[in-house]
VOVEXFI-106628 format. One record per atom (N, C-alpha, C, CB): residue number from 1; residue in one letter; atom name; x negated, y negated, z negated. Coordinates in steps of 0.2 Angstrom, whole numbers, m for minus. Glycine has a CB too. Layout:
<rs>
<r NUM, 'A', 'CA', <X, Y, Z>> ...
</rs>
This chain:
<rs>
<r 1, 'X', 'N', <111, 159, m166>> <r 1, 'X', 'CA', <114, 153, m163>> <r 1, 'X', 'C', <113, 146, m167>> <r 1, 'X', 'CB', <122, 154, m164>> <r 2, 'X', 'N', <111, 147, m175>> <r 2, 'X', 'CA', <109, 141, m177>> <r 2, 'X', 'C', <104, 140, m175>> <r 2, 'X', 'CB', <108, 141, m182>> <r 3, 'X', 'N', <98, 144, m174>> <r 3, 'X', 'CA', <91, 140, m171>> <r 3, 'X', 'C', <92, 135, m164>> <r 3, 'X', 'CB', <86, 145, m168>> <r 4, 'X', 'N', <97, 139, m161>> <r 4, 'X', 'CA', <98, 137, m152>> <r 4, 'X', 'C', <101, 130, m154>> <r 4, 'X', 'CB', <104, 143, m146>> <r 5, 'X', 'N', <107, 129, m160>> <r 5, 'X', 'CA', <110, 120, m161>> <r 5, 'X', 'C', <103, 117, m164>> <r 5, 'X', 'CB', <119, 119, m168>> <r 6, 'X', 'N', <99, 119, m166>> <r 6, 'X', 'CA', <95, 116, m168>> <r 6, 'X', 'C', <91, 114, m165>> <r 6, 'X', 'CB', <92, 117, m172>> <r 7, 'X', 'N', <86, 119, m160>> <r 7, 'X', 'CA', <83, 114, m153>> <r 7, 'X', 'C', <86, 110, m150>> <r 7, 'X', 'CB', <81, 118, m148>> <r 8, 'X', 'N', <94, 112, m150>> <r 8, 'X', 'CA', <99, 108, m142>> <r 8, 'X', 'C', <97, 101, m147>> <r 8, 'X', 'CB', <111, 110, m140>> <r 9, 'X', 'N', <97, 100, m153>> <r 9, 'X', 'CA', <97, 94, m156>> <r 9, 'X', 'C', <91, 89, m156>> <r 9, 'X', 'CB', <98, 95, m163>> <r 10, 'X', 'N', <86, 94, m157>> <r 10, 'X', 'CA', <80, 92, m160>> <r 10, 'X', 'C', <78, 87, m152>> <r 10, 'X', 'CB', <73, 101, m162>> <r 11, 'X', 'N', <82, 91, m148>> <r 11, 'X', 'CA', <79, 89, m141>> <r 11, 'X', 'C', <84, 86, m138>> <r 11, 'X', 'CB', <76, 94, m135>> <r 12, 'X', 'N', <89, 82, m141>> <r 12, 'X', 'CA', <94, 75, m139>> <r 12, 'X', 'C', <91, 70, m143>> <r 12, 'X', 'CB', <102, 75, m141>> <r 13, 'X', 'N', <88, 71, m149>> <r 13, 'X', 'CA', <86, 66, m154>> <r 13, 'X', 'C', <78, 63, m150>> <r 13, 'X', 'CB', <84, 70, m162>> <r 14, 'X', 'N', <75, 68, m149>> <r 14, 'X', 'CA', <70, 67, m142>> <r 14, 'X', 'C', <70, 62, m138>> <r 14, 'X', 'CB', <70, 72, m138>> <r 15, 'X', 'N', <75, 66, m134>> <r 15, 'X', 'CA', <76, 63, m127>> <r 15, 'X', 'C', <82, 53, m130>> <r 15, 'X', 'CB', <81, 71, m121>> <r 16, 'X', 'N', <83, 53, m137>> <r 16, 'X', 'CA', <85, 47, m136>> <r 16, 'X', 'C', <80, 40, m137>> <r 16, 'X', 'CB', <89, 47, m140>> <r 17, 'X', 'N', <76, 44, m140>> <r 17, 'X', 'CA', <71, 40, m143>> <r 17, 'X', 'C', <66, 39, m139>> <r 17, 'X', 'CB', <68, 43, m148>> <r 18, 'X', 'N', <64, 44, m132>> <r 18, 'X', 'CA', <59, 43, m127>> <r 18, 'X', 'C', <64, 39, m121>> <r 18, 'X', 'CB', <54, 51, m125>> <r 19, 'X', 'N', <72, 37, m123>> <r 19, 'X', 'CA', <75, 36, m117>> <r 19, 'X', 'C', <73, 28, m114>> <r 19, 'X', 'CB', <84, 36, m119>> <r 20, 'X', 'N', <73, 24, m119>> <r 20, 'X', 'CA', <70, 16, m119>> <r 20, 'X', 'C', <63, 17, m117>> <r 20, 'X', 'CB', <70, 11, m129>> <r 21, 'X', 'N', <57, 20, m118>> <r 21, 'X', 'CA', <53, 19, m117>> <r 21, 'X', 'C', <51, 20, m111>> <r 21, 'X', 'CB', <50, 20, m121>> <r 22, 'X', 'N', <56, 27, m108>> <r 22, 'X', 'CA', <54, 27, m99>> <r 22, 'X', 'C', <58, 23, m97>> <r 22, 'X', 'CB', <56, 33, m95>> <r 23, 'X', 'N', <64, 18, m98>> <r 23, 'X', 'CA', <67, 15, m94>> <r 23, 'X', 'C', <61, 6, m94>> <r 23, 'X', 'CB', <75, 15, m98>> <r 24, 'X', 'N', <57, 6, m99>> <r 24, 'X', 'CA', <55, 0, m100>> <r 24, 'X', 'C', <49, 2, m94>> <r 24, 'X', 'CB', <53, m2, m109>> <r 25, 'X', 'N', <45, 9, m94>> <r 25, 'X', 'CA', <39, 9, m92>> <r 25, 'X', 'C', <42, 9, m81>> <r 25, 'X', 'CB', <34, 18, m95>> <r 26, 'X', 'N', <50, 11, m80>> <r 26, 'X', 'CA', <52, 11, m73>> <r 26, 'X', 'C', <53, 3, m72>> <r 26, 'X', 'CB', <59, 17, m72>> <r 27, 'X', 'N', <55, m1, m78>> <r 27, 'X', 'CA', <56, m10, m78>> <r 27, 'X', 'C', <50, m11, m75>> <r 27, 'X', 'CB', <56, m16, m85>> <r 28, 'X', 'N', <47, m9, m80>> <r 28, 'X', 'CA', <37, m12, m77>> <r 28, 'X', 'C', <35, m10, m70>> <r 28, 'X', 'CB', <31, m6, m82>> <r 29, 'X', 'N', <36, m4, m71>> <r 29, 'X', 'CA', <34, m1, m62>> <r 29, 'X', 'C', <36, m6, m57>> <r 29, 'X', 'CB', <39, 8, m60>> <r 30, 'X', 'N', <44, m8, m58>> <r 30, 'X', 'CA', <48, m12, m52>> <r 30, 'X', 'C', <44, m17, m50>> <r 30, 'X', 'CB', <55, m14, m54>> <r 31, 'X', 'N', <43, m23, m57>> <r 31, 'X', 'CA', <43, m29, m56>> <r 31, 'X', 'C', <36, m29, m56>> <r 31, 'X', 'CB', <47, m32, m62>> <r 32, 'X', 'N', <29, m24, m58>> <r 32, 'X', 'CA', <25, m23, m55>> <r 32, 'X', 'C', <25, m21, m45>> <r 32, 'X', 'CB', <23, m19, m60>> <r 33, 'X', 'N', <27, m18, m45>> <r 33, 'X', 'CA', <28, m19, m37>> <r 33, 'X', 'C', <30, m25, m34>> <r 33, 'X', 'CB', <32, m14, m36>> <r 34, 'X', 'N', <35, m27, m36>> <r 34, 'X', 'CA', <36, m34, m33>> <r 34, 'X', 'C', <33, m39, m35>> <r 34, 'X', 'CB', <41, m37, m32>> <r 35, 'X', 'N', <28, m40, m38>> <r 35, 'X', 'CA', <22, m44, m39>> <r 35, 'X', 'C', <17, m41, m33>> <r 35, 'X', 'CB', <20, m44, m48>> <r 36, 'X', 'N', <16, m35, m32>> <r 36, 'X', 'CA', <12, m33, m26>> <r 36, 'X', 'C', <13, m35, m20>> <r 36, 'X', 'CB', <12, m28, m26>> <r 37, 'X', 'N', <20, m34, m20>> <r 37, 'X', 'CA', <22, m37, m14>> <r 37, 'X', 'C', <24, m44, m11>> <r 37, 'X', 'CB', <27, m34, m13>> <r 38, 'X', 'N', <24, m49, m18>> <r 38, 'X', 'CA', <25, m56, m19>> <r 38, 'X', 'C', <17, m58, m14>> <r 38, 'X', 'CB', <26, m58, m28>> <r 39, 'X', 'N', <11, m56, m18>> <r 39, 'X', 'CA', <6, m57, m18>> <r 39, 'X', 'C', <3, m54, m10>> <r 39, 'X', 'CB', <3, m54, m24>> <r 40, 'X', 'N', <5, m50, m7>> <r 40, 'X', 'CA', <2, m49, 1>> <r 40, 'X', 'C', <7, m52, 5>> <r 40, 'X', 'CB', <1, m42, 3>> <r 41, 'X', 'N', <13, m56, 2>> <r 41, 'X', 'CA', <17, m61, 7>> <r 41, 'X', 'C', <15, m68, 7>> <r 41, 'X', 'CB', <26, m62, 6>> <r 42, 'X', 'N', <8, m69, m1>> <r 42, 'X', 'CA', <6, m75, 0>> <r 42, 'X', 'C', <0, m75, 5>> <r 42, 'X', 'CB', <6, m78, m6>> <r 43, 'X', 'N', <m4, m70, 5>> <r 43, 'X', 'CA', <m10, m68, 7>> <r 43, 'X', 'C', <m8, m67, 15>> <r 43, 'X', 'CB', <m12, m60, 3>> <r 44, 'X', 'N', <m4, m65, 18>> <r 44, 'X', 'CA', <m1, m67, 24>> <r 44, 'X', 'C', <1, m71, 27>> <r 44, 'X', 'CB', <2, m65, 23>> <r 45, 'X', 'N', <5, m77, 22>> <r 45, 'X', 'CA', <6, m83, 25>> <r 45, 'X', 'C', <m2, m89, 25>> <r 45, 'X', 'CB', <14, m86, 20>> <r 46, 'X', 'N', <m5, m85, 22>> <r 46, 'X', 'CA', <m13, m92, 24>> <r 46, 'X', 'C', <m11, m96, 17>> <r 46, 'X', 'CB', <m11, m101, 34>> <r 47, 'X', 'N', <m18, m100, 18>> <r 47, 'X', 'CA', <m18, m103, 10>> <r 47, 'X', 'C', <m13, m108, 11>> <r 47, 'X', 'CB', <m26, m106, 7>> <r 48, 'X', 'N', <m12, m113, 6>> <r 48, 'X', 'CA', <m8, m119, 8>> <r 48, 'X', 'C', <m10, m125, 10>> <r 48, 'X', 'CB', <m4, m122, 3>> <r 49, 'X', 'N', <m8, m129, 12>> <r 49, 'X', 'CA', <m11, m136, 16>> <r 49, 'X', 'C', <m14, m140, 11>> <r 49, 'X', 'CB', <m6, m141, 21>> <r 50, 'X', 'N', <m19, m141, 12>> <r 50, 'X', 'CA', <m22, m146, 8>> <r 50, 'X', 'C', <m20, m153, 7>> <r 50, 'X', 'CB', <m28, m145, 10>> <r 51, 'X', 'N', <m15, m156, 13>> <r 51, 'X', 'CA', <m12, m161, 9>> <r 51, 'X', 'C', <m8, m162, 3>> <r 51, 'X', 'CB', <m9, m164, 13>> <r 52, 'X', 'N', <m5, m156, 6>> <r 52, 'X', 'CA', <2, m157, 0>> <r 52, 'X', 'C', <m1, m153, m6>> <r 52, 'X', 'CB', <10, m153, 2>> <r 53, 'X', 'N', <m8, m149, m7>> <r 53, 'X', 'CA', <m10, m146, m14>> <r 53, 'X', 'C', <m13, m151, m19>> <r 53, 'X', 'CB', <m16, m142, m13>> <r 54, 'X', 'N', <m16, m157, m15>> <r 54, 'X', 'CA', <m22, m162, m18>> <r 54, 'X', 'C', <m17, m167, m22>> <r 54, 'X', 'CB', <m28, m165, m12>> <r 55, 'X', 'N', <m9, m167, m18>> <r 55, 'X', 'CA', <m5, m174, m21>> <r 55, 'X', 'C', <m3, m173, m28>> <r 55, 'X', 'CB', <2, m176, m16>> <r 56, 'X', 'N', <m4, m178, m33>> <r 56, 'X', 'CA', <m4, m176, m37>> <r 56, 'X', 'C', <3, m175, m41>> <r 56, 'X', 'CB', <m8, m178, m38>> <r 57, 'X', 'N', <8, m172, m46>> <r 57, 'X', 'CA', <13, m171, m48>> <r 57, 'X', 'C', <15, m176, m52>> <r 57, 'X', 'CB', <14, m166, m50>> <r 58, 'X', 'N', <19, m182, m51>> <r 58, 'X', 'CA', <24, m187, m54>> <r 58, 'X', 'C', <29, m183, m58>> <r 58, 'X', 'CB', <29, m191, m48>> <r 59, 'X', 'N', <29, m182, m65>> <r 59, 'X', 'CA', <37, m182, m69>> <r 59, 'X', 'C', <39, m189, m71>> <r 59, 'X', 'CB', <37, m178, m78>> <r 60, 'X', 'N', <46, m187, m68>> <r 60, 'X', 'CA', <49, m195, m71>> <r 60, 'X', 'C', <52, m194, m80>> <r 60, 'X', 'CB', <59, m198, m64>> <r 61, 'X', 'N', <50, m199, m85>> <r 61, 'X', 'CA', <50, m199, m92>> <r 61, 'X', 'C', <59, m202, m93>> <r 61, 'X', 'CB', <44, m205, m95>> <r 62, 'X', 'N', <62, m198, m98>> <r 62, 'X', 'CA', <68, m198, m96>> <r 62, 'X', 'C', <68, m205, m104>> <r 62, 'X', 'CB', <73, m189, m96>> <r 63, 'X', 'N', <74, m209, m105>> <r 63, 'X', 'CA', <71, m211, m112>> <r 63, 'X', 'C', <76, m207, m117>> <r 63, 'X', 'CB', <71, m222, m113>> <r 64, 'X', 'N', <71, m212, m124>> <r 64, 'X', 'CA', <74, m205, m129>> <r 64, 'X', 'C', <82, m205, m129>> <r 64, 'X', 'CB', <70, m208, m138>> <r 65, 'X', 'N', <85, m202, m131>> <r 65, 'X', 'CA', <92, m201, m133>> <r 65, 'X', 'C', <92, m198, m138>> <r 65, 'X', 'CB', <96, m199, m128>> <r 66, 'X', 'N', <98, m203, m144>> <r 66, 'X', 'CA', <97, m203, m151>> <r 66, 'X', 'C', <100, m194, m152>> <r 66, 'X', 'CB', <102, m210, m156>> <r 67, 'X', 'N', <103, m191, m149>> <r 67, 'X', 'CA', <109, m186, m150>> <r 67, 'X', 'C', <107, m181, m143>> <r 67, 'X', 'CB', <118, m189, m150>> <r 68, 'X', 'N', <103, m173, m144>> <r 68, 'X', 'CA', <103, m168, m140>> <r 68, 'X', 'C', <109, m167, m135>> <r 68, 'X', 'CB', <104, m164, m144>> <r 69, 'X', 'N', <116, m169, m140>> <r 69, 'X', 'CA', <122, m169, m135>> <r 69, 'X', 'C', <122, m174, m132>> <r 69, 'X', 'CB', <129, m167, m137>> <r 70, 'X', 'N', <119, m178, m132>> <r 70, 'X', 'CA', <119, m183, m124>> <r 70, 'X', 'C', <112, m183, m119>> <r 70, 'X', 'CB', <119, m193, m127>> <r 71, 'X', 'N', <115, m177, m115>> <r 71, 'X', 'CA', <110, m175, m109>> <r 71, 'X', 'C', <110, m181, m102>> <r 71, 'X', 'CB', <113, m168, m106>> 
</rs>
């Protein structure tokens, strides 16, 4: 009976320690897929118009402010 609590253990200590890394490799899987699927809804919709690619991007420069907390 001791041996049998000692496998049941050996193999919860196991399975905690392999629990994060399959949950990280099923993240990956997901968000890999919808990157696949992102990528043949852009491939689908045509490339973008060349007017609005070529214009070029304006940031407006905010001025300094002496204090973080004044947003």
């Amino acid at each position: 009976m001791n041996t049998f609590l000692n496998y049941l253990v050996v193999a919860a200590l196991f399975a905690l320690v392999l629990a994060p890394v399959v949950l990280g490799l099923a993240r990956e899987r997901r968000i890999d897929r919808q990157l696949r699927e992102a990528e043949r809804g852009r491939r689908a919709a045509g490339p973008p118009e060349t007017r609005s690619a070529a214009r070029p991007v304006t940031a407006e420069r905010r001025p300094y402010l002496r204090s973080w907390a004044r947003v």
